[in-house]
N, C-alpha and C positions, 0 to 999 in steps of 0.2 A: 189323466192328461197325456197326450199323444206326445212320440219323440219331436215332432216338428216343433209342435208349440212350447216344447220345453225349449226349446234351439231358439226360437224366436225371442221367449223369456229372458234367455241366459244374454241373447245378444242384446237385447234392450235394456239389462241391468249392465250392462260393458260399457255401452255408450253413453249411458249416463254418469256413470265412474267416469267414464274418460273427458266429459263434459265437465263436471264439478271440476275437476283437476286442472284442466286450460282456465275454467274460471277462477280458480284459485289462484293458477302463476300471473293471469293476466292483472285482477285484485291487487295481489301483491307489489308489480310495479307500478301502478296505475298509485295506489295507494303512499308509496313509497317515492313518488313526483317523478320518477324514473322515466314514465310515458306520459303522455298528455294527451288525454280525451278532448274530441270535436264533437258540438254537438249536432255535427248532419254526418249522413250516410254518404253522402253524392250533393256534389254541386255541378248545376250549370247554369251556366249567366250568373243571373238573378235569383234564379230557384234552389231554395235550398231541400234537399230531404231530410227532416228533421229525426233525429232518434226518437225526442219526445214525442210526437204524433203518432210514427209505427210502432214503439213498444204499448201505448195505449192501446193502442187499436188491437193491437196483438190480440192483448191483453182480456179487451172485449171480444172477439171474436173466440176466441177459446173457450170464457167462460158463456159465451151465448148458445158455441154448441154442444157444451155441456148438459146445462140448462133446458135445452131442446132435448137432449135426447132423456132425461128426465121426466119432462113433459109430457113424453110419448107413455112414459113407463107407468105415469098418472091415469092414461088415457083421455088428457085434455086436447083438444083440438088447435092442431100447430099453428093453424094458420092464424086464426086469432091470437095464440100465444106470439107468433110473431109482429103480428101488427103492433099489440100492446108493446113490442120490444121496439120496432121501431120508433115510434112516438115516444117509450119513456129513453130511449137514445137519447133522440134529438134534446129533448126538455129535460132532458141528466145534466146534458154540457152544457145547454143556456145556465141551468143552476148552477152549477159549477164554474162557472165564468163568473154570474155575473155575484156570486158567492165572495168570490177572489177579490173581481174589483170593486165593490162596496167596499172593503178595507184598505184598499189600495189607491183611492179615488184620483190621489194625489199624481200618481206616476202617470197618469192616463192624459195624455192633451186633444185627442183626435179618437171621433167615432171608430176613425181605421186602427188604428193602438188596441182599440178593447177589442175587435175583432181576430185578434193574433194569437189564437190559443194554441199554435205552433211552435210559442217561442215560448210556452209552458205558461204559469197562472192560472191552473185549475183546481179548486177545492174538492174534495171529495165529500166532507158536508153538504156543498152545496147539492152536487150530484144526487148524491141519497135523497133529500129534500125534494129537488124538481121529480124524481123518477117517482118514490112516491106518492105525489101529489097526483103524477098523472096517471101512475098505475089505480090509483081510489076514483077518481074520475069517468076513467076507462072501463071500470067496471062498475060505475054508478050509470052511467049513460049506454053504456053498449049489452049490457047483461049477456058479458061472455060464458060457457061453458067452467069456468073456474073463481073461485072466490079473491076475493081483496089477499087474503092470508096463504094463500096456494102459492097468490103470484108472488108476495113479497119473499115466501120460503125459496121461492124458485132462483131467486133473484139474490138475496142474499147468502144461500148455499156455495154460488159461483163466485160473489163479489170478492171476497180474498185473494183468491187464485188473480183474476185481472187486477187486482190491487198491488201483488204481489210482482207482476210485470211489468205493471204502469211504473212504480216508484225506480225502476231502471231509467226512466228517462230524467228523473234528478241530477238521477247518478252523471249523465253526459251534460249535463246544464251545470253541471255545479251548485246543485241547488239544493236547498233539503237539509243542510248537513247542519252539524250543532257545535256544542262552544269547543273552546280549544281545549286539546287532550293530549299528552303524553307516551296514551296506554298501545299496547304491541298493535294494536289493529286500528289507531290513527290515519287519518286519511290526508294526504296532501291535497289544498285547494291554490290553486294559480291566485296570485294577488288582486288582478284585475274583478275578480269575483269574492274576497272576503269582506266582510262588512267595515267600515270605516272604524270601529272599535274595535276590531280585533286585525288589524291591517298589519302588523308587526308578529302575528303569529303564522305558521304555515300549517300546522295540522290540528285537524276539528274530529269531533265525532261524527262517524258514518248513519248517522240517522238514518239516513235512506235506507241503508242497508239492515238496519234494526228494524224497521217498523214493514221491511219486505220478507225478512224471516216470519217474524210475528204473524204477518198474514198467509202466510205459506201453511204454518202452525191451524191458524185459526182455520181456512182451508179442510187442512184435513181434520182437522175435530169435528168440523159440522159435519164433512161427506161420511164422517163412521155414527154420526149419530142421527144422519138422515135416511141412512140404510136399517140401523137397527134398535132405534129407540124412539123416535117420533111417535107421540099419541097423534096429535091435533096439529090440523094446519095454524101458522103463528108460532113453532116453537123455536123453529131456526132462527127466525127475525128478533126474537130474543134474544138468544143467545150470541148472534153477530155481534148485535147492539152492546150485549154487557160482555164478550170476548174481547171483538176487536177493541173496544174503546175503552176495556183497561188498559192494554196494551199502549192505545194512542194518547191516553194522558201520564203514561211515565214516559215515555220518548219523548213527548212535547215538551216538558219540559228543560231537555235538552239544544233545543233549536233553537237557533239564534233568528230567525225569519217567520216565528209565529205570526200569526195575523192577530190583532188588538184590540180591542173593548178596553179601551179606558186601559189600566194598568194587568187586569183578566186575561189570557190567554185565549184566545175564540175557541180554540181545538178542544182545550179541556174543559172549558164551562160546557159545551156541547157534550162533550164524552161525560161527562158528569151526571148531567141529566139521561141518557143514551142508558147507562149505566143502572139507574136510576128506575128506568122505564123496564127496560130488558131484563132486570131482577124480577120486579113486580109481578108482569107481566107471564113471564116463565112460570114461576110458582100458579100463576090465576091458571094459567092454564091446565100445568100440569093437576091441578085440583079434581077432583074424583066427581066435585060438584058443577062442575063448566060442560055444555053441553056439548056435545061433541060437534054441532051445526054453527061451527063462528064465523062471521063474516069475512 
């Protein structure tokens, strides 16, 4: 390694020190009710920029050119690789909306209401659902250069990292967070935003913040076990499956804004099964008897 790029190194592990640390004082008072988060960037008029919408997108875009430049290293052809991204986009956030509002039916009085996925209401079950729906699709009807299993590895390799971005825009909505807590790393939630049951307490668990570490985690496990231990396409998507969604059903059960089945928790019956699948699955594959040619 050359002096430059060690120079390069040392300053990109500086700034990120110095980054964690502004995040940390700012946490702190934020956390401590000291400061009070808005949830847009910029207002003018009427328009608001929402944090919700950009750390999403962020989020997406990071993990999309990640993902791309992976793609390359497969020697899969981008441009397909991009279309299918395009499409499972669009058809991620229909799922993911309309994920949210089936639970929610209630809140919704006008077609324009549901269309508001600026002012947050998107599931990330739903997402996974619609994107694989049309990733199986997209390669049943288009016979791209890459299999059903390539793309979902592809896709869910990244999905942490953007998960891990996205649950920031909770954080400015007030939104996410779980029952009331005590403990050193309590979060202050402004009144106007805690739930009608707990309206006499001020500090909740930082959910958000739990299930965006976990994905940060999850993240990097899959990117060290996609560089050096993958047999078979299908084993990421496993392992997302049964990672992330341990993770999501012990935080879920801290949330006070689960979404509902009957007296069931949606998040976790889902991650259960998820759980369930991504065991299985993982061992089928890893199996000495699975051909190496899977769909």
């Amino acid at each position: 390694m050359g002096k430059e790029e060690k120079m390069k190194r040392t300053l990109t592990a500086l700034l990120v020190v110095l980054g964690v640390l502004l995040l940390s004082i700012f946490l702190v008072k934020v956390f401590s009710g000291e400061i009070l988060v808005r949830r847009y960037i910029f207002r003018i008029g009427g328009f608001e920029l929402r944090w919700y919408s950009t750390l999403i997108l962020t989020g997406f875009l990071l993990s999309y050119f990640l993902a791309r430049k992976r793609a390359k290293k497969e020697g899969i052809n981008v441009e397909e690789f991009d279309e299918l991204v395009f499409y499972g986009a669009i058809f991620g956030i229909v799922g993911a909306r309309l994920y949210y509002v089936l639970f929610n039916l209630r809140y919704y009085r006008s077609f324009w209401d549901v269309l508001k996925i600026w002012e947050g209401g998107l599931a990330i079950h739903g997402a996974i659902i619609g994107a694989l729906i049309t990733g199986f699709l997209y390669i049943v009807f288009k016979r791209p250069s890459f299999s059903f299993l390539q793309a979902t590895d592809l896709f869910t390799s990244v999905l942490p990292l953007g998960q891990a971005i996205g649950r920031w825009g909770n954080f400015f909505n007030y939104e996410a967070f779980g029952v009331p807590t005590n403990l050193p790393w309590k979060m202050f939630v402004p009144e106007p935003y805690r739930p009608v049951l707990y309206r006499d307490y001020s500090f909740f668990h930082p959910t958000f913040l739990y299930e965006s570490v976990w994905d940060l985690l999850v993240f990097f496990m899959l990117s060290v076990y996609y560089r050096k231990y993958r047999k078979r396409p299908g084993e990421i998507t496993c392992l997302y499956f049964l990672l992330y969604s341990l993770g999501r059903i012990m935080i879920e059960r801290l949330r006070v804004d689960s979404l509902m089945m009957g007296n069931i928790r949606a998040a976790q019956l889902l991650s259960a099964v998820l759980i369930l699948l991504g065991f299985t699955g993982f061992l089928i594959l890893r199996s000495s008897r699975v051909s190496k040619t899977v769909f």
